[in-house]
C-alpha positions, 0 to 999 in steps of 0.5 A: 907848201913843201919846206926846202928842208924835206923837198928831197923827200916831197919836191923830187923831180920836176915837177915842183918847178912846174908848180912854183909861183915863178911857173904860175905866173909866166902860165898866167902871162901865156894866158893873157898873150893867148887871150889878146891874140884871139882878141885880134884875130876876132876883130875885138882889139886893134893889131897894134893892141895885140902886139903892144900886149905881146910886147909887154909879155917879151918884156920880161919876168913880172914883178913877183912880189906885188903879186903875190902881196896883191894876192892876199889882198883880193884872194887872186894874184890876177889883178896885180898881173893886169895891172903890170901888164898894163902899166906896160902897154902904156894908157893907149892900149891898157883897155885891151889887156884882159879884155872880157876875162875874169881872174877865174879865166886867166887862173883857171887857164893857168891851172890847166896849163900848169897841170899839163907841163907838170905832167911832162916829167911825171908821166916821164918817170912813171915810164922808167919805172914802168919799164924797170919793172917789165925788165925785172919781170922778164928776167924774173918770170921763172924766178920762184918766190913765197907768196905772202897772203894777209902778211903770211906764207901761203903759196909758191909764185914767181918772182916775175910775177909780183913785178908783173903786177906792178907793172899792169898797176903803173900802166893802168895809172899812167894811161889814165893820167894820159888820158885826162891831160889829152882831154881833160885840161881845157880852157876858161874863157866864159867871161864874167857870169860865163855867157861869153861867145866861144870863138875867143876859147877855141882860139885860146885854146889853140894857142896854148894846146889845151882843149877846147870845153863845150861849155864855160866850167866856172863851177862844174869842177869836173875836170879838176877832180878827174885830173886829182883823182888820176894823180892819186891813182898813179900815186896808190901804184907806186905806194904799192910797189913801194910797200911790197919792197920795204916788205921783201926788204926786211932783214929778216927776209932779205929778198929785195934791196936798193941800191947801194950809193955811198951815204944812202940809207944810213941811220944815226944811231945804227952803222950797220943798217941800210934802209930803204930810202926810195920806198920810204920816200914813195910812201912818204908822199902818198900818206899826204896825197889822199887829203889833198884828193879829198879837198879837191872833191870837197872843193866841187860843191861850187856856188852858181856862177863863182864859188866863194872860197871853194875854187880858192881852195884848189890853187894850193892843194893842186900844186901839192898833189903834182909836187908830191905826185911827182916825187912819189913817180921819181923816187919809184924809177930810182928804186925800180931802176936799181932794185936788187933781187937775191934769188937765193934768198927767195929760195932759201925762204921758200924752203923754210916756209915748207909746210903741207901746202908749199912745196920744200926748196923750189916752187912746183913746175905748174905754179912756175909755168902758170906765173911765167904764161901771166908775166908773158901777157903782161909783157906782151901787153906793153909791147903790143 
């Protein structure tokens, strides 16, 4: 978990709220009223049943603590969240609670929804970025530039261009992760050994907005490692664009900078320096993210109808791949938001690299007008 004294680099935007153990239980309360409402609608507990769990779930906030002091005690903070919800409801309808769901139901559930809401602002700040990048592409899409090949000078390009790719990076990365939360975040509802009738699913399902999945997924993780590997995509665009501008940012090329805000981007020792804290931060976060991607892949190899240590190990390292995620895609819509871009510079520089194979002063009308008919499509891709 990420220590309140680095959430400004790891925990930025909202994501990490979505994720909190407050989050995790109000998901798992969403997923027991869900469960009790189909139960009635199915004629498997009374209607007085349903709104005396309904009630309970009204009632207010669980007790926090139990739970997760239960949690340790038998591996799922399930049992405690049962146990309150029942006290609540009174030994009349205490039977009625949880009825024919496993922990693996209600967390599994709580997980799909707990992704799902974490998403919101995520996909939400990779939109600004995205859309700071188009503008920085249109209104750089004849703005000549040194490409840099294999950390070299190679040949002229546009300044449009580079943002362009950024742009077909984040775009790419964002409809994927949009299609995964579309389809990919589904119920758990099979009951004990994962037999149970789909009726009661396809109800959850409804109530709470996530899909409704063919069959029970217990141990066919799938779904968890389409979701981990869309987070660690969006979180390998950003990184790109990320390192590009600590790159261009250098003293020594002076192309690109952040923006100015007072008290940002000093240093202890050196008044003069201006670092690149928002690129500093978006690849802060996604050194982290490939591990907790690794995990989640290493976590599917599940043994037959309940893994044993292996579904355990995903609660947590889900929860860090959103947090961090999220803070990678916030940290890129300031940096993208505010980026800086001096042309001259890019001229100036461009000049000096001048050699047999890049043109002095200015890059050539063809290069320019080729880079400028790309940036074109890639704008126009958006648009469409």
């Amino acid at each position: 978990m990420t220590s309140e004294l680095f959430a400004g680099t790891y925990a930025r935007g909202g994501a990490a709220a979505a994720v909190s153990a407050e989050a995790w239980v109000r998901a798992m309360v969403d997923a027991e009223a869900a469960l009790a409402a189909a139960c009635v609608a199915e004629g498997l507990i009374a209607p007085v049943a349903g709104q005396a769990i309904l009630a309970a779930v009204r009632q207010g906030p669980l007790e926090l603590e139990a739970i997760t002091a239960s949690a340790g005690e038998n591996a799922t903070p399930v049992i405690a969240l049962v146990a309150q919800l029942r006290d609540r409801v009174g030994e009349r309808h205490a039977d009625a609670v949880h009825l024919g769901a496993t922990s693996q139901d209600i967390l599994d559930t709580a997980m799909m929804l707990i992704a799902g809401r974490a998403s919101e602002p995520i996909l939400a700040d990779l939109r600004a970025a995205a859309a700071a990048a188009a503008r920085l592409a249109a209104e750089h899409r004849q703005t000549p530039v040194l490409g840099r090949t294999l950390m070299q000078a190679a040949l002229p390009t546009s300044f449009g261009l580079v943002a362009a790719g950024w742009l077909e990076g984040l775009r790419r990365a964002t409809a994927e992760l949009e299609r995964v939360r579309a389809s990919e975040l589904a119920v758990q509802m099979g009951g004990p050994v994962g037999s149970r009738a789909p009726q009661v699913a396809a109800r959850v399902a409804a109530t709470l907005g996530l899909s409704e999945p063919l069959l029970p997924w217990h141990t066919e993780r799938t779904r968890i490692a389409a979701l981990a590997a869309a987070l660690g995509a969006v979180v390998g665009a950003a990184a790109k664009i990320a390192r590009d501008v600590t790159l261009h940012a250098q003293s020594e090329v002076g192309e690109l900078r952040e923006a100015a805000a007072a008290g940002r981007g000093a240093s202890s020792a050196m008044a003069h320096k201006r670092n690149p804290v928002a690129a500093v931060s978006v690849i802060a976060c996604a050194k982290r993210v490939p591990g907790l991607v690794a995990t989640i892949f290493a976590a599917m190899e599940q043994e037959q109808q309940r893994a044993a240590g292996a579904w355990q190990a995903e609660w947590g390292t889900l929860g860090e791949l959103l947090t961090l995620t999220g803070s990678a895609a916030a940290w890129l819509a300031d940096l993208l938001g505010g980026l800086e871009v001096d042309t001259e510079r890019m001229r100036t520089n461009l000049q000096a690299a001048a050699t047999p194979g890049v043109a002095a002063g200015a890059a050539p009308e063809p290069a320019l007008a080729a880079a400028a008919e790309l940036v074109d499509r890639a704008l126009a891709r958006g648009s469409a």
